[in-house]
N, C-alpha and C positions, 0 to 999 in steps of 0.2 A: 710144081705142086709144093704149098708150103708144109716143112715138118711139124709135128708136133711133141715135142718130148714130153715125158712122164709129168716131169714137173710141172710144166703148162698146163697138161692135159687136167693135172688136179688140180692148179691152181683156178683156173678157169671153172672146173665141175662145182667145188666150191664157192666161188662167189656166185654163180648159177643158184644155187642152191640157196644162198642167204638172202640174194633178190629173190626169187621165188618166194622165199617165206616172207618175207618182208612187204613185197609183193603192190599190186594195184589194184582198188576195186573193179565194181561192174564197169562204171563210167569213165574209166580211166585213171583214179587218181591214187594217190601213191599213199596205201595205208599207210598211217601214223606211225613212228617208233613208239616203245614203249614208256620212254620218255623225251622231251626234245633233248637236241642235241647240242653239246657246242663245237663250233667249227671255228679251225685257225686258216687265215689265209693272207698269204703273204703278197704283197705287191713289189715287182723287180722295174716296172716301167712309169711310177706314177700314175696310172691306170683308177686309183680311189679319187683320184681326184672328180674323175667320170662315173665314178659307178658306186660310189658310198652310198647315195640315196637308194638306188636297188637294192642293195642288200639290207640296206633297212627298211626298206617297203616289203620283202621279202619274209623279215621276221617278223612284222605286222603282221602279213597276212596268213603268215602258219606259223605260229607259237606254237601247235604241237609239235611241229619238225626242228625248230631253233628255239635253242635258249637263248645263244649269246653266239655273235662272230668276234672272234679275237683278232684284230688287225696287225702286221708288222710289218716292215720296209726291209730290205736285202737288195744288191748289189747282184744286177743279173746275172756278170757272168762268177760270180759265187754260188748262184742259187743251183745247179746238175748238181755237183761237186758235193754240197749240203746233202740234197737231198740222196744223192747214191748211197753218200755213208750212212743215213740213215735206214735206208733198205738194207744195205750189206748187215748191218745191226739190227734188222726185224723190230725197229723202234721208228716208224714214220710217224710224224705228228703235226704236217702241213698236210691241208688238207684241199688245198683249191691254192693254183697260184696264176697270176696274173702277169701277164710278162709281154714282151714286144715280141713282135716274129721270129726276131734272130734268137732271143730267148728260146721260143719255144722249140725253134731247131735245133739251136745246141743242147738241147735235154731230147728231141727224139735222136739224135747223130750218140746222145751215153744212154738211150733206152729205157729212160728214167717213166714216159710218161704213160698210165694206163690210155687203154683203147678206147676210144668214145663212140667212133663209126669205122666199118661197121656196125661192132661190136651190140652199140645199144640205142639201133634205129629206131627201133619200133618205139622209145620213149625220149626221142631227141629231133627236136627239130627237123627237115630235108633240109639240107644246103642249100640246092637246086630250086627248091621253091621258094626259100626267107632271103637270102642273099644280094645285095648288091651287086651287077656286075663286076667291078673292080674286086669286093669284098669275097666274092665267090673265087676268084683268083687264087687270091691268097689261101683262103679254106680248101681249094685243092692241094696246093704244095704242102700241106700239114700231117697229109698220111691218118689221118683219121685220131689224132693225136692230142688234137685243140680244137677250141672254136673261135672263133674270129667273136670278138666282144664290141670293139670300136674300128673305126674306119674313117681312114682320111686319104684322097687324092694327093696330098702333100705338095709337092713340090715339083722342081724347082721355079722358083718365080723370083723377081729383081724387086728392091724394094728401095724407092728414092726417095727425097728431100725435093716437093717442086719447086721451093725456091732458090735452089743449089744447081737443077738439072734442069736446064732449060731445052734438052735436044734429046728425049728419051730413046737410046736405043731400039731399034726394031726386029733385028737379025742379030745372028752370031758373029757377022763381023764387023758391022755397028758397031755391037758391044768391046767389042777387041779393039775398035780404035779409039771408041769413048777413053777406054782403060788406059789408050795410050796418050791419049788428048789432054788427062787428068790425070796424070800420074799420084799414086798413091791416096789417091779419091775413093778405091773401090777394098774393099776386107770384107775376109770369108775367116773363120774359124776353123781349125783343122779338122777334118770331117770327122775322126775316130773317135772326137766330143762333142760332134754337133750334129746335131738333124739338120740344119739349112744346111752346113757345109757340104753332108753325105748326100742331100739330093743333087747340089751341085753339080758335084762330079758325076754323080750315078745319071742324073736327067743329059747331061752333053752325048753320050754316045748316040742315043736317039736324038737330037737335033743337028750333030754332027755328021751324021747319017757313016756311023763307023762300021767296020765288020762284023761284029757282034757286040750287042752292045751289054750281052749278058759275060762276057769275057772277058776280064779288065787286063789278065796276063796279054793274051793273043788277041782279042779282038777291040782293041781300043787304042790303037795307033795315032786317030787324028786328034783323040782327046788327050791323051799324054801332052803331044806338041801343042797342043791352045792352050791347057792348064800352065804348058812353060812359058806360054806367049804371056798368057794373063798375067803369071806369079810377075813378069818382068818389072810391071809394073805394081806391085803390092809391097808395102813397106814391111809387112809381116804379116802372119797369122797367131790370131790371140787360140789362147788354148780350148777356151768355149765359147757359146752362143753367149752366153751373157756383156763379155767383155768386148765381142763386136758391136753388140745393140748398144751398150754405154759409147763406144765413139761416134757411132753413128749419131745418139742421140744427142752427145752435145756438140756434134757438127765439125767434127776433124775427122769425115769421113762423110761420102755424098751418097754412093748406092753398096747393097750388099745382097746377096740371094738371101730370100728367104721362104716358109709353106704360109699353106693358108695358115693355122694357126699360129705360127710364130708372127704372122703379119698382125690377127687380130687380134689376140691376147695382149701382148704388151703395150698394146695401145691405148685397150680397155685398162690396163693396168697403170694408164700413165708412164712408163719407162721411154715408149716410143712418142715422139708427136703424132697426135690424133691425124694432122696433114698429112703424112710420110702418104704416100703414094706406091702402088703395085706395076708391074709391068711384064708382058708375058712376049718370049721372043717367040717367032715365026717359025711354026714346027716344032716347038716342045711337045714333049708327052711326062704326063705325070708320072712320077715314080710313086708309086704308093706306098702307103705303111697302115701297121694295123695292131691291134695291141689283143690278146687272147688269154682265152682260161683253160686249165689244165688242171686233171689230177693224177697226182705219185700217185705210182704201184704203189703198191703195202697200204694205203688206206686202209682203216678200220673198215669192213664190208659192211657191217651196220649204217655209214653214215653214205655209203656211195648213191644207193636211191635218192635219199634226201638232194647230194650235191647235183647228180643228173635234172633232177626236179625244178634246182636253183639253174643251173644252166638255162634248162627252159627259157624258164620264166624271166633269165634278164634279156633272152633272145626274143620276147615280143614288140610291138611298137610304143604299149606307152613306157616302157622301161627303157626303151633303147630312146626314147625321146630324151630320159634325163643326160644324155652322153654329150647332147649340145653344150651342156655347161656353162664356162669360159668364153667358150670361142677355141681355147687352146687345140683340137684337135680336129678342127671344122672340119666339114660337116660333123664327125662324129659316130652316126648311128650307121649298122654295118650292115641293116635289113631296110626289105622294103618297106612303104607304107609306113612310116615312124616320120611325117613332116614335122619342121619347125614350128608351126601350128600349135602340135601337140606339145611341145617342150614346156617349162614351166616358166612363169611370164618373168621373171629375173632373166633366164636366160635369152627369151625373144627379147627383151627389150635392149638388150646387150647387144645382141648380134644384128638390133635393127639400127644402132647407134654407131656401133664400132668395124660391122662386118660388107663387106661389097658388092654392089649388086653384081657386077661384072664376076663374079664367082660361078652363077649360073651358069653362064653361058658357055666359060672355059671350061668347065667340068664335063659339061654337056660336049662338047665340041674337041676335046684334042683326049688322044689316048689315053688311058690310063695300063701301067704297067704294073706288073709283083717287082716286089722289092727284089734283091741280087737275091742267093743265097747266102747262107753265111760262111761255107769257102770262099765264094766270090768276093763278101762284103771284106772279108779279111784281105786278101790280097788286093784288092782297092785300096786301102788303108796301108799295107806292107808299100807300097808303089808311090801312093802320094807322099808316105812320110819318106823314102827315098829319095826321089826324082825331084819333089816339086818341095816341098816343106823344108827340105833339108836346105833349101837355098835361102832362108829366110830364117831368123830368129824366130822361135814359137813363146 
């Protein structure tokens, strides 16, 4: 049985009370404040890049609830730490933040983050109903804390040159002799700054069919040893994603992992050649990622209605349609019933140019996983920059 101490018990009675008066109509909708409001909300993941248009279709469509949102950039694992000491000082003035899974965990692990479910079903989406399977995944392991905003299958996936790779890999151990066929042909990025690199290693336990492949300390034995097979042949690992796709791109470098989005994005963006080619080995499973919203404790209680409101509302389908964007996060939307279709014709026309068909079908077709946790993710990262990274200049 969970306790409930004094403090709780009133802090809770209180915000009870300011919703209540704040309150919903007959038909469900969320009286008006008594003037709008302006709301701060920080992004730790890149996350505006997908979701600016909601929030301004948002205060379109209720200027009495929004004046103005005030946008700012923060440095994820900065942002518990911020916001704590803002709590501990009874002066919180973010009001909605936007952050990557690991984000959001390392702020429930310092108990930074207000309760969104159970807490406030009755005016918050069901999980279980709106959800993506992969996306509902992840919205379990969040403890009621966050909501899952965008969703990508991710990774890992191999990303060639066909006129460099004429014998594309098929298997894991193809790919190991390719590596050794072509010595210093293949670059990955250290994964503790890259998403392709982090699916890398996180997607091999499951195709390596290792002992746990949620365990990188204990259960990731055969991966260790392939990652030392593969590094044998790696001239180094650049520090980010960027400075892999520049070799790649001017062709001192033949294949590299990469997600769906980092495949179609920089293609779209000219960085990569539009040729570069995907390739998926035999038995992968997707590791997933997903980027979510949260609100600090200490919120002003006047504007919590409003932000639950706003949650909603970018949890529908033609909102979660604008998440397509880019391509950069493909697919994107973290609910059902939000097709491409619906996206806005920039973004279909983009993904109809740049993005693959064969997407479908692997998405369709091989697993999809929750990301590590973030002890796990750390200790992946403490191991690779020991064991494997360390043998190579970064």
């Amino acid at each position: 049985m969970t306790r409930i101490s004094r403090r709780n018990f009133v802090a809770t009675s209180t915000f009870l009370a300011a919703t209540a008066a704040f309150g919903r109509g007959a038909l469900g909708q969320i009286v008006a404040p008594t003037k709008p409001l302006n709301l701060n909300v920080v992004d730790t993941a890149g996350d505006l890049a997908l979701t600016q248009k909601i929030f301004e279709n948002y205060a379109r469509a209720k200027p009495s609830y929004v004046g103005r949102f005030s946008f700012s950039k923060a440095l994820q694992p900065d942002m518990p730490g911020k916001i704590r000491a803002q709590q501990d000082a009874k002066q919180v003035d973010i009001d909605l933040v936007l952050c990557g899974y690991d984000g959001l965990t390392a702020g429930i692990e310092q108990k930074i983050w207000l309760e969104l479910l159970p807490a406030h079903q009755k005016v918050l989406p069901n999980p279980d109903e709106i959800y993506l399977p992969g996306a509902l995944k992840i919205q379990q392991q969040t403890m009621g804390q966050g909501m899952v905003m965008a969703y990508s299958p991710y990774g890992s996936l191999l990303e060639y040159m066909p006129d460099r790779v004429k014998t594309v890999p098929r298997t894991a151990d193809e790919f190991l002799a390719w590596c050794r066929q072509n010595k210093n042909r293949f670059i990955y990025a250290r994964p503790a700054n890259s998403g392709p690199g982090r699916a890398f290693i996180t997607g091999l336990p499951f195709l390596l069919g290792d002992s746990d492949p949620t365990d990188p300390v204990n259960g990731w034995t055969k991966t260790w040893s392939y990652l030392k097979a593969v590094g044998e042949n790696v001239e180094y690992y650049p520090a980010a994603t960027g400075a892999a796709l520049k070799e790649f791109a001017e062709g001192s470098r033949d294949m590299m992992p990469t997600t769906t989005g980092w495949d179609i994005n920089p293609r779209a963006l000219g960085v990569v050649p539009k040729e570069a080619k995907i390739a998926a080995l035999e038995g992968f499973h997707w590791v997933s990622d997903a980027h979510c919203v949260a609100i600090p404790r200490g919120v002003a209680e006047e504007k919590i209605p409003v932000l639950l409101d706003l949650i909603s509302f970018m949890l529908t389908p033609p909102q979660q349609a604008n998440i397509y964007d880019s391509g950069y996060f493909y697919p994107g939307p973290s609910i059902k019933n939000a097709p491409l279709s619906m996206a806005p014709e920039e973004s279909r026309n983009l993904i109809a140019e740049y993005g693959r068909p064969e997407y479908e079908g692997l998405i369709a077709s091989h697993p999809q996983e929750p990301p590590l946790t973030p002890s796990a993710t750390a200790a992946a990262f403490r191991i690779w920059d020991q064991q494997i990274g360390a043998a190579r200049h970064n």
